[in-house]
Legacy VTK file of the C-alpha trace (Angstrom):
# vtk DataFile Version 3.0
C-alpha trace
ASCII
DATASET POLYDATA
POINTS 500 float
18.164 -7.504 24.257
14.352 -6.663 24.768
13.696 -3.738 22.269
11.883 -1.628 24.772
11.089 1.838 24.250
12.620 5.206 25.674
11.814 8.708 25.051
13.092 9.762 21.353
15.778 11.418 20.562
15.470 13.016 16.936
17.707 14.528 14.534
17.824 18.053 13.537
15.401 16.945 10.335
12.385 15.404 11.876
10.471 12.429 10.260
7.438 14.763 10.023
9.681 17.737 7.981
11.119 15.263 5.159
10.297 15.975 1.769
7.027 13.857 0.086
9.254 12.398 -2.664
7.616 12.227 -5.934
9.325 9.314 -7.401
8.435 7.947 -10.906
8.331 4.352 -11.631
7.871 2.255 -14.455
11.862 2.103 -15.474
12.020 -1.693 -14.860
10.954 -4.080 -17.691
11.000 -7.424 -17.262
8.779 -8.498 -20.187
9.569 -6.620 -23.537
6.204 -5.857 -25.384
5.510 -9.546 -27.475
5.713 -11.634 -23.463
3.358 -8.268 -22.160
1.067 -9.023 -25.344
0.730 -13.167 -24.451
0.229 -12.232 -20.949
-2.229 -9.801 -21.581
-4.197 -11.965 -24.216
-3.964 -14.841 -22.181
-5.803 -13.047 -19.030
-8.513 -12.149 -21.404
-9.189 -15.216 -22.952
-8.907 -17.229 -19.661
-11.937 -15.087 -18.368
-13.798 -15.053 -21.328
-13.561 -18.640 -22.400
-13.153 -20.546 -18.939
-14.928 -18.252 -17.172
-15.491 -18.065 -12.979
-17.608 -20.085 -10.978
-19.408 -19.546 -7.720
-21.009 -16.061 -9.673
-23.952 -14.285 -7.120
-26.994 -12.945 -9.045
-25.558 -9.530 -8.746
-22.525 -10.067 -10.997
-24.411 -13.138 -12.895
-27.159 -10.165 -14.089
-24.722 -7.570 -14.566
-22.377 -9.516 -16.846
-25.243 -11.223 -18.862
-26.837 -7.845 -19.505
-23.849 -6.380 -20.714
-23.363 -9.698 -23.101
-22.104 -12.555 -20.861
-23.304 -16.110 -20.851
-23.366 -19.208 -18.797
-21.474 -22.272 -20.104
-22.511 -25.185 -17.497
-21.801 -23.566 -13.787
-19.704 -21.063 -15.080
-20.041 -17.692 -16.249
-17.836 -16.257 -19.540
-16.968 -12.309 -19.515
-17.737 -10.662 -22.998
-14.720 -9.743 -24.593
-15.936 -6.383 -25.554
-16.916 -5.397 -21.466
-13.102 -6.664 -20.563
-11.455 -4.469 -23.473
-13.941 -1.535 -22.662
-12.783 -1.944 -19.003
-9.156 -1.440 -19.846
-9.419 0.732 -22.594
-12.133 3.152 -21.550
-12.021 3.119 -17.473
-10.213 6.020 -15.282
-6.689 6.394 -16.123
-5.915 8.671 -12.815
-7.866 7.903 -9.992
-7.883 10.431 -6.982
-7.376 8.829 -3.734
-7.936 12.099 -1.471
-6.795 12.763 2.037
-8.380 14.763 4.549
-5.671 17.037 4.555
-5.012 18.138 0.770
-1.073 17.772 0.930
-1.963 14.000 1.136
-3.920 13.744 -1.452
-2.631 10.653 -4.203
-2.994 10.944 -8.038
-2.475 7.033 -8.500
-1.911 5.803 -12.434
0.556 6.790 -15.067
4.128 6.551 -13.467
3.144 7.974 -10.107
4.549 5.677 -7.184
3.520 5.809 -3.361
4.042 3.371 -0.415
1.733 2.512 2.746
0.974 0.029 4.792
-1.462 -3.150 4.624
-1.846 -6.682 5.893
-4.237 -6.714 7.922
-2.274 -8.450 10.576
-3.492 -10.334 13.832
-0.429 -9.897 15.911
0.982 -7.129 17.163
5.066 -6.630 18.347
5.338 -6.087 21.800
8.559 -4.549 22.397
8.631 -4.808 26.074
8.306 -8.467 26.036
10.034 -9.023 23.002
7.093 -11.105 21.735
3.822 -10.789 19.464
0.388 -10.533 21.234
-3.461 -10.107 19.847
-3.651 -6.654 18.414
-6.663 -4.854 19.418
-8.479 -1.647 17.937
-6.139 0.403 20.357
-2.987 -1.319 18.639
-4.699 -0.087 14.936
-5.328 2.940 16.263
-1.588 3.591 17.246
-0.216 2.133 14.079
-2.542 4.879 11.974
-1.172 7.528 14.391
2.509 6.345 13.818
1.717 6.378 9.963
0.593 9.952 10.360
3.707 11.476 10.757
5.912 9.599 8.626
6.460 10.920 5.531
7.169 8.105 3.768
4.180 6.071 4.499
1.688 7.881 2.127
-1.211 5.891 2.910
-3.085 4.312 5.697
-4.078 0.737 4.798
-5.658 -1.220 7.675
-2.431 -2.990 8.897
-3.952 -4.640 12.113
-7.048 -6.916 12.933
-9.229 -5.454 16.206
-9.641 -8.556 17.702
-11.428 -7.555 20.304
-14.291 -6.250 19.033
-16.482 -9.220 18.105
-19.721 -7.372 16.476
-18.825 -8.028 12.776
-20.652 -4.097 12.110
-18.933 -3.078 14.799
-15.565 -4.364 14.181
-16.066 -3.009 9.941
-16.989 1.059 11.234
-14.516 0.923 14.807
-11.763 0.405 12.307
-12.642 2.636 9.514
-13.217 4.805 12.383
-9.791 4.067 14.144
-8.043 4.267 10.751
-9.714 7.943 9.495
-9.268 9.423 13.221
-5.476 8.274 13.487
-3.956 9.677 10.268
-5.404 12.345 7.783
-3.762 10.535 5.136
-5.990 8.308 2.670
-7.076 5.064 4.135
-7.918 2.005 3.367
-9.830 -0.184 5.231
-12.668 -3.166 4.103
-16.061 -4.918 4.549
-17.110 -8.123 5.744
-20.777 -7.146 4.548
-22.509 -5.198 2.310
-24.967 -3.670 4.614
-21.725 -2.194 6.055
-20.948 -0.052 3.504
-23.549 2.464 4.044
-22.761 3.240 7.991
-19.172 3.699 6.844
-19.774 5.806 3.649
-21.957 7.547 6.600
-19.043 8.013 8.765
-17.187 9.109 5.916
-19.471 12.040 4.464
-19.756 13.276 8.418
-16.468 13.500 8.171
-16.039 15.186 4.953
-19.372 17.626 5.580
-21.522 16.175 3.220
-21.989 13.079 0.855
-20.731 15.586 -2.416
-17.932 16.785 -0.418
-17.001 13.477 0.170
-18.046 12.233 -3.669
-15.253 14.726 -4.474
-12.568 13.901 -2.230
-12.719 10.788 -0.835
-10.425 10.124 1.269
-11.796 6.551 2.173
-11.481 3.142 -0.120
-12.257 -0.368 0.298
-9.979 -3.252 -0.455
-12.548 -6.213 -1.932
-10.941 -9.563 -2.459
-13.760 -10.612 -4.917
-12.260 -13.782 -6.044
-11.073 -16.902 -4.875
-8.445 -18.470 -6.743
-8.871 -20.930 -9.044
-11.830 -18.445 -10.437
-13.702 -18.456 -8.226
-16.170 -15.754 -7.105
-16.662 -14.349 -3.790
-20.602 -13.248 -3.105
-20.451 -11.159 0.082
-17.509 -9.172 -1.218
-19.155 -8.846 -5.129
-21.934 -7.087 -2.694
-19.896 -5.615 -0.707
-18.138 -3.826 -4.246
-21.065 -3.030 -5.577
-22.431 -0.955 -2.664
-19.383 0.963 -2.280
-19.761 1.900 -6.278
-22.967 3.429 -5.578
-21.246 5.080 -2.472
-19.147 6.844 -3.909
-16.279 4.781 -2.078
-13.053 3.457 -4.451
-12.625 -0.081 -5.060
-9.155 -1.660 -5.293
-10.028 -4.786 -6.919
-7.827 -7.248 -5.328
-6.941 -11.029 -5.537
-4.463 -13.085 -3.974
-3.151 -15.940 -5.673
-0.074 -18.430 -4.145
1.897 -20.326 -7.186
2.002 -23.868 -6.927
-1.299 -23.884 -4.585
-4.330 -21.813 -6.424
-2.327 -20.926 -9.175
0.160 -22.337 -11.990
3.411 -23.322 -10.497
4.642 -21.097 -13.379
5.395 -17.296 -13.344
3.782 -16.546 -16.445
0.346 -19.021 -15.405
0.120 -17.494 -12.559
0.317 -13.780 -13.772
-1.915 -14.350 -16.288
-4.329 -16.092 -13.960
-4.179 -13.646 -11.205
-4.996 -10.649 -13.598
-7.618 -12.761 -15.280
-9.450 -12.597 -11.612
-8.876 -9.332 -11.197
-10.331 -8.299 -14.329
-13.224 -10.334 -13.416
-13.780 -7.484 -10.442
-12.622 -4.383 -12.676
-14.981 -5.572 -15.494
-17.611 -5.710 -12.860
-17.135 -2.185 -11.881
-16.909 -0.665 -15.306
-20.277 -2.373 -16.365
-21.863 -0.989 -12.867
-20.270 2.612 -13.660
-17.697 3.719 -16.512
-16.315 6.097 -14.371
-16.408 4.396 -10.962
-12.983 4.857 -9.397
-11.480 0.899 -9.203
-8.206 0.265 -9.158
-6.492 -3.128 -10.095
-5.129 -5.476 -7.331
-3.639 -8.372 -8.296
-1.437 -10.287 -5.241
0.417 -13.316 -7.499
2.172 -14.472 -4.108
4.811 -17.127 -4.165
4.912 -20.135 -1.556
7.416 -21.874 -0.532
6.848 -25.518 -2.034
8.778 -27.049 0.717
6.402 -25.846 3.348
3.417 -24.687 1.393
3.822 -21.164 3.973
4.097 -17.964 1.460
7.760 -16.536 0.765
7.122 -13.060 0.302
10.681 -12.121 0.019
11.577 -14.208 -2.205
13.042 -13.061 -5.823
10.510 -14.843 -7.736
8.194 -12.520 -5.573
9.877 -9.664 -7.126
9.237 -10.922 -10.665
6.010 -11.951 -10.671
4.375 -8.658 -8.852
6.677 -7.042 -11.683
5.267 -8.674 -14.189
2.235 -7.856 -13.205
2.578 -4.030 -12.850
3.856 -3.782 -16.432
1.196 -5.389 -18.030
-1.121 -3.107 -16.140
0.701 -0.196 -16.974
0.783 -1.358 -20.726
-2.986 -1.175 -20.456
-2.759 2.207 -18.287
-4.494 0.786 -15.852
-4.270 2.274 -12.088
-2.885 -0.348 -10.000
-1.777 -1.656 -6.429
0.533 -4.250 -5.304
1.787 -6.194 -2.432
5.872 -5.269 -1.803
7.622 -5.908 1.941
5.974 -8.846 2.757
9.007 -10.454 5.022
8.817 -13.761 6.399
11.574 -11.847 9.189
10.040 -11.894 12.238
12.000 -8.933 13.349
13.484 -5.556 11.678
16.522 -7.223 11.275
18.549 -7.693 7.820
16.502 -10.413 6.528
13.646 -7.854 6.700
15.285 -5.342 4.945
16.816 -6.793 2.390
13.356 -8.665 1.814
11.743 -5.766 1.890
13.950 -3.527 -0.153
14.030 -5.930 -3.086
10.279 -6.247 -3.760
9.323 -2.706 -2.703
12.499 -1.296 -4.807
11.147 -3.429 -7.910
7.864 -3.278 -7.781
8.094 0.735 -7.626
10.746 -0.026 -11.008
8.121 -2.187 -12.691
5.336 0.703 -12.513
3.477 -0.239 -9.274
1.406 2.654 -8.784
0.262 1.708 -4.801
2.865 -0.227 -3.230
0.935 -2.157 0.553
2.338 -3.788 3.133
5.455 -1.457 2.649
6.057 -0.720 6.126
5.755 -2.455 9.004
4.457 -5.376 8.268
6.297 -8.562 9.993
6.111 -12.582 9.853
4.811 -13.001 6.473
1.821 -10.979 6.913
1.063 -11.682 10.435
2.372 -9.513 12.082
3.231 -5.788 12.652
5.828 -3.825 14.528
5.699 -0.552 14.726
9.763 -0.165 15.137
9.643 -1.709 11.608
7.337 1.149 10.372
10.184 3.862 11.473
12.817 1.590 10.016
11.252 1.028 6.924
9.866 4.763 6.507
13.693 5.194 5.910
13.844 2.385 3.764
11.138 3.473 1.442
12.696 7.311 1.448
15.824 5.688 0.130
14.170 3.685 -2.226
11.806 7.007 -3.521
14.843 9.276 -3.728
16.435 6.635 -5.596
13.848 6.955 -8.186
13.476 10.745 -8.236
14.363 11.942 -12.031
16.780 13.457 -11.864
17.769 17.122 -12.919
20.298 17.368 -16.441
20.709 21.162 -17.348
23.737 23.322 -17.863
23.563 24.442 -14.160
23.846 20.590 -12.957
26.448 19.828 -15.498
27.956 22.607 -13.070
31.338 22.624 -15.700
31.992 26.286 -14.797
32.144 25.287 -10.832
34.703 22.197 -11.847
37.050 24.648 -14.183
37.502 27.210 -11.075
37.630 24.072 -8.675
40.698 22.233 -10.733
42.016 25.629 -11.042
41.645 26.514 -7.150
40.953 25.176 -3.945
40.645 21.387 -5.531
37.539 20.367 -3.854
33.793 21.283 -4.152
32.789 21.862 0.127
33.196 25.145 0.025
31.449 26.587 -2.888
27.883 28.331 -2.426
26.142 25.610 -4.661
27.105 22.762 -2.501
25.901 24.342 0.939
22.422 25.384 -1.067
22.244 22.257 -2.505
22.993 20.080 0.879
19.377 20.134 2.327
17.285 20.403 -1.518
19.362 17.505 -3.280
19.566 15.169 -0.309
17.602 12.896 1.755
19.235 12.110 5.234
18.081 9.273 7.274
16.559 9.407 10.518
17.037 5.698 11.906
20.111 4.543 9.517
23.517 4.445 11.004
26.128 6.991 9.105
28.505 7.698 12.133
32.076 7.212 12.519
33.371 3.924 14.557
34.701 5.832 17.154
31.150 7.938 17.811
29.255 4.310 17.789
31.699 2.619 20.551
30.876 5.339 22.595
26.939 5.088 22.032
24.565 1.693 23.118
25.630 0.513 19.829
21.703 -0.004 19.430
20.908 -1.833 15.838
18.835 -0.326 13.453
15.336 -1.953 14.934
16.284 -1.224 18.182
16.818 2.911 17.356
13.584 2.410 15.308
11.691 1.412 18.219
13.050 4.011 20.674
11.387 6.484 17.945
8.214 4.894 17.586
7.533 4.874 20.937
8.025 8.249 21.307
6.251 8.788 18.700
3.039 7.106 20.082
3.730 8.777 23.395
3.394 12.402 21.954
1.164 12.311 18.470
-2.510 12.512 18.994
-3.860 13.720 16.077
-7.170 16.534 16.272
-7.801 16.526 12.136
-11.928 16.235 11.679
-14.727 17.873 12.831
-14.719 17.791 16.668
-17.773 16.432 17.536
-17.852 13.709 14.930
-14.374 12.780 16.224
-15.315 13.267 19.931
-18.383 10.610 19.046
-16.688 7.724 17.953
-13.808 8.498 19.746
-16.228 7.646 22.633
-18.324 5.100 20.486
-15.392 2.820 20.850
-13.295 3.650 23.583
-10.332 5.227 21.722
-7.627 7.236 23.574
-7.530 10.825 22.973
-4.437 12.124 24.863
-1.102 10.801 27.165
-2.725 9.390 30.261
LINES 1 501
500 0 1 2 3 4 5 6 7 8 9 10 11 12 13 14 15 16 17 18 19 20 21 22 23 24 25 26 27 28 29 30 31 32 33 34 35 36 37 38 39 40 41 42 43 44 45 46 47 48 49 50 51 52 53 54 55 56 57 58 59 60 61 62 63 64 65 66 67 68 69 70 71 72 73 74 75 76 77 78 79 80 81 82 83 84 85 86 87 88 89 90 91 92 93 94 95 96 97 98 99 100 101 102 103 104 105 106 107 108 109 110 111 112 113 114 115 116 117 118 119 120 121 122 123 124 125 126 127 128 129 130 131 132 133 134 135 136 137 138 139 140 141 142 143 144 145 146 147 148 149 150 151 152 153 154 155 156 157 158 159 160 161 162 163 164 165 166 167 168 169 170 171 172 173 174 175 176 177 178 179 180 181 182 183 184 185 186 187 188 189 190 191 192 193 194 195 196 197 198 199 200 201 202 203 204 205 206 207 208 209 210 211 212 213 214 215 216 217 218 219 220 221 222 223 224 225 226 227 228 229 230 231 232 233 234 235 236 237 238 239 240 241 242 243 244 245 246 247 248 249 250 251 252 253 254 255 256 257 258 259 260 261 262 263 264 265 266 267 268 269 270 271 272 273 274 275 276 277 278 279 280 281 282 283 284 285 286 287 288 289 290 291 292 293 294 295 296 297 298 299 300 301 302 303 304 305 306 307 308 309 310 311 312 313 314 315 316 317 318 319 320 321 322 323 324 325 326 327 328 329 330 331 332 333 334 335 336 337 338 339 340 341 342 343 344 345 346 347 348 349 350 351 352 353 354 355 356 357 358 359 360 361 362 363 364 365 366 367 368 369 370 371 372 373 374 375 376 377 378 379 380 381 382 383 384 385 386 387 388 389 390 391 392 393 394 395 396 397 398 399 400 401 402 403 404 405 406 407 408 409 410 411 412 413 414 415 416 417 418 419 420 421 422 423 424 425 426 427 428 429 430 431 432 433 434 435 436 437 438 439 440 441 442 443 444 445 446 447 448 449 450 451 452 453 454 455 456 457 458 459 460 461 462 463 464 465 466 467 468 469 470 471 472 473 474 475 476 477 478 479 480 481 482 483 484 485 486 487 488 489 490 491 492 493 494 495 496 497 498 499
C-alpha cells in the first residue's frame, strides 16, 4: 500500500506539547579505564608520530608555529598542542537557538538528538518511491523538525539539488535550514569564501554580529580529513574562517573499517579520533576558546559488499567506544546513531535505529545526527520516518531520564493503606497527578486493544507516521526572524511561505 498522506488526526497530547526530555548519558561503558587509556594514547601518538599528509599552508603554519614539524610529506602534531587541546579547550559549548527554549548546553552528560545526512533522495509517499530532493524538500524537512520535540536540532538532512551555484546552493540552505525551524542548525561549506555571506545571514538574523557571537544559533559541520590521514584543504579553510566568525565547528571525520581504516574496532577508533584531533588541535591553536566540538564517524562496512552497515552492532560499539574516550577527556562531542540501511520505516529501521541511537546516548554521546529520518544508509530521507522516530527517540530519552528516589517515591505509606484497602493504586490522588508528569505517551506507536485496531485501517506504524507528517507540512509555516530578513531570502530563493 502507497503510504500517501491524509489530513492528521492527533492525540489529545500534541507532538509540539511533549516534554524536552533532559536525559543523561554516559551510563554505558564498554571500555573500563586501562582499554580508554590505550585508546586514548594510541590516537595521540598516531598523530604525533605518523602524522597527516596532504596539510594546506594554513594548518602547515599554524601547527609548525605552535611546535610541529615536517617528517618527509607529512606533518607531526606536537604533543603538548594535542594535550592542551583536550585538557584546556571548552568543556560546555553553547549551541543556541533562535528561540531560547532551544537552546543546547552540549558536554558533560547532556544528550540531544537531530537530524543529519545530508541526503540526495527524498521519500515520496505518493509514489511510494525516492526522487531528487530539492531546496523545497530541505525546507519542509526543517519545518517538520520544528515541531517535534524530540528532534532538538536541525542538521542539514537533504542535498538542494537543484540549485547548481555552489554559493548559492551553501547560503539557500543555511537559509532554508534557519527559516524552517528556530531550533539550532547545522548546515556546511563547500568554500571558504562562503563563510562570510552565511555568518552575514546569520548576524541579520540575530541583529548584530555580537548578538550573534553570543548566541549562535548556526554551526558548520567540516569534514577536515580524509581517512587514512589525510587532510582536506578547502574544508581546513573553510574551519578556519568560521573560527574567526564566530560560527562553531564540529570537527568531523568519517572513517569505514576494513576500507580507510583498521579492520579492527580498536584501530579504527583510535584512528578515527587521531583525525579528529588533527581538526580540534587545529582549532585550539587558532583560538583556546573557539567553540569546536569533536566528530568522529568510525562507520562499519559491510565486507561482503564494501556498502556501509550502519545498523549493525559493531556500529553500536565502535561509536561507543568512541564517546567514552571523549568523555574521559571531557571533551564535547557528536556522533552518527540511526543510520539504517531500511529503506522504509519499517522494523528493520527501528530496531537499527534504536540500537545505535539507544547506545550511543548510554556511551556519553553528547549530539546524537542522523537520529531521525534518515533512510537507505544515508541516502535518503522520509519524513514519515522523522514522526516515527521522534517517538522513538522520546522513548529512548525517557528511558534515560534519572530517575527520582525519595521517601515520597518510595510512596510506602500509599502501599500500607493500598494492601490494607481498595488493593490497587488507580484511584489514589498521586497516581492521577502523576499520570501526565511521570509519563511519556506516544503519538505514532500502537497501544490499543485488538478489538479497537480490527475496526481501524490497521495502518502500520510508517504508514500513521506519514499521515502526520503530512499534515504537518500542510499546516506549519513557521514566522520566527525578523520579517524583512525572512521575507528577503524567502524571495531570494523561491521558498514557500504559506498553504497554496
Amino acid at each position: 500500500m502507497a503510504r500517501r498522506g491524509r489530513k492528521s488526526t492527533r492525540s489529545d497530547q500534541a507532538l509540539d506539547a511533549l516534554p524536552n526530555l533532559a536525559a543523561t548519558g554516559g551510563r554505558w561503558a564498554p571500555l573500563d579505564d586501562s582499554q580508554i587509556a590505550m585508546i586514548g594514547a594510541a590516537a595521540i601518538e598516531i598523530l604525533t608520530t605518523m602524522g597527516v599528509s596532504e596539510a594546506p599552508n594554513t594548518l602547515v603554519e599554524v601547527i609548525q608555529n605552535a611546535g610541529g614539524k615536517f617528517v618527509g610529506d607529512r606533518l607531526l602534531y606536537p604533543q603538548d598542542l594535542v594535550e592542551c587541546a583536550i585538557k584546556y579547550g571548552p568543556d560546555t559549548i553553547l549551541l543556541a537557538g533562535q528561540s531560547p527554549k532551544h537552546d543546547l548546553k552540549v558536554g558533560g552528560t547532556a544528550a540531544y538528538t537531530g537530524t543529519g545526512g545530508a541526503a540526495p533522495n527524498v521519500f515520496d509517499g505518493e509514489k511510494d518511491e525516492y526522487r531528487s530532493s530539492t531546496l523545497a524538500d530541505l525546507y519542509a524537512a526543517a519545518r517538520l523538525a520544528d515541531t517535534l520535540p524530540h528532534i532538538h536540532f536541525f542538521s542539514r538532512s537533504l542535498v538542494a539539488r537543484d540549485v547548481e551555484d555552489p554559493l548559492d546552493f551553501d547560503i539557500a540552505t543555511a537559509a532554508a535550514s534557519l527559516l524552517g525551524t528556530s531550533k539550532h542548525v547545522m548546515v556546511q561549506a563547500a568554500d571558504p569564501a562562503h563563510v562570510p555571506e552565511i555568518a552575514s545571514l546569520c548576524y541579520s538574523l540575530a541583529g548584530g554580529e555580537d548578538q550573534f557571537r553570543a548566541r549562535p544559533f548556526l554551526s558548520l559541520n567540516i569534514n577536515h580529513a580524509v581517512p587514512p590521514l589525510r587532510m582536506h584543504v578547502e574544508s581546513i579553510q573553510v574551519m578556519e574562517a568560521a573560527v574567526w566568525a564566530g560560527i562553531p565547528v564540529h570537527c568531523n571525520v568519517f572513517g569505514q573499517l576494513g576500507a580507510s581504516s583498521p579492520v579492527t574496532l580498536a584501530g579504527a577508533v583510535a584512528q578515527t579520533l587521531a583525525e579528529t584531533l588533527a581538526g580540534v588541535a587545529f582549532v585550539h591553536a587558532l583560538d583556546p576558546h573557539a567553540s569546536r566540538i569533536a566528530g568522529p564517524r568510525p562507520m562499519i562496512t559491510d565486507l561482503r559488499t564494501g556498502g556501509m552497515a550502519g545498523g549493525a552492532g559493531e556500529q553500536a560499539m565502535a561509536t561507543g567506544m568512541t564517546a567514552q574516550v571523549l568523555g574521559h577527556w571531557k571533551m564535547p562531542c557528536s556522533v552518527i546513531a540511526g543510520a539504517t540501511d531500511s529503506k522504509l520505516a519499517d522494523f528493520q529501521a527501528g530496531y537499527e535505529k534504536t540500537l545505535t541511537v539507544q547506545s550511543a546516548l548510554q556511551a556519553g554521546a553528547n549530539l546524537i545526527t542522523q537520529a531521525a529520518g534518515a533512510q537507505a544508509g544515508l541516502m535518503g530521507v522520509d519524513y514519515g520516518a522523522m514522526v516515527a522516530d521522534n517517538d522513538m527517540l522520546g522513548a529512548i530519552l525517557r528511558g534515560n531520564v534519572s530517575p527520582e528516589v525519595s521517601s515520597e517515591t518510595l510512596a510506602l505509606k500509599a502501599i500500607s493503606e493500598v494492601v490494607a484497602g481498595e488493593g490497587h493504586f488507580l484511584g489514589r490522588p498521586e497516581t492521577y497527578a502523576r499520570m501526565r508528569s511521570d509519563f511519556l505517551y506516544p503519538e505514532i506507536a500502537d497501544r490499543s486493544p485488538i478489538e479497537e485496531w480490527e475496526n481501524t485501517d490497521r495502518f502500520d506504524m510508517g504508514q500513521r507516521a506519514s499521515i502526520v507528517a503530512c499534515g504537518v507540512l500542510e499546516n506549519h509555516w513557521p514566522s520566527h526572524g525578523p520579517a524583512d530578513i525572512r521575507a528577503h531570502y524567502m524571495q531570494r530563493f523561491g521558498l514557500q511561505q504559506g498553504p497554496t
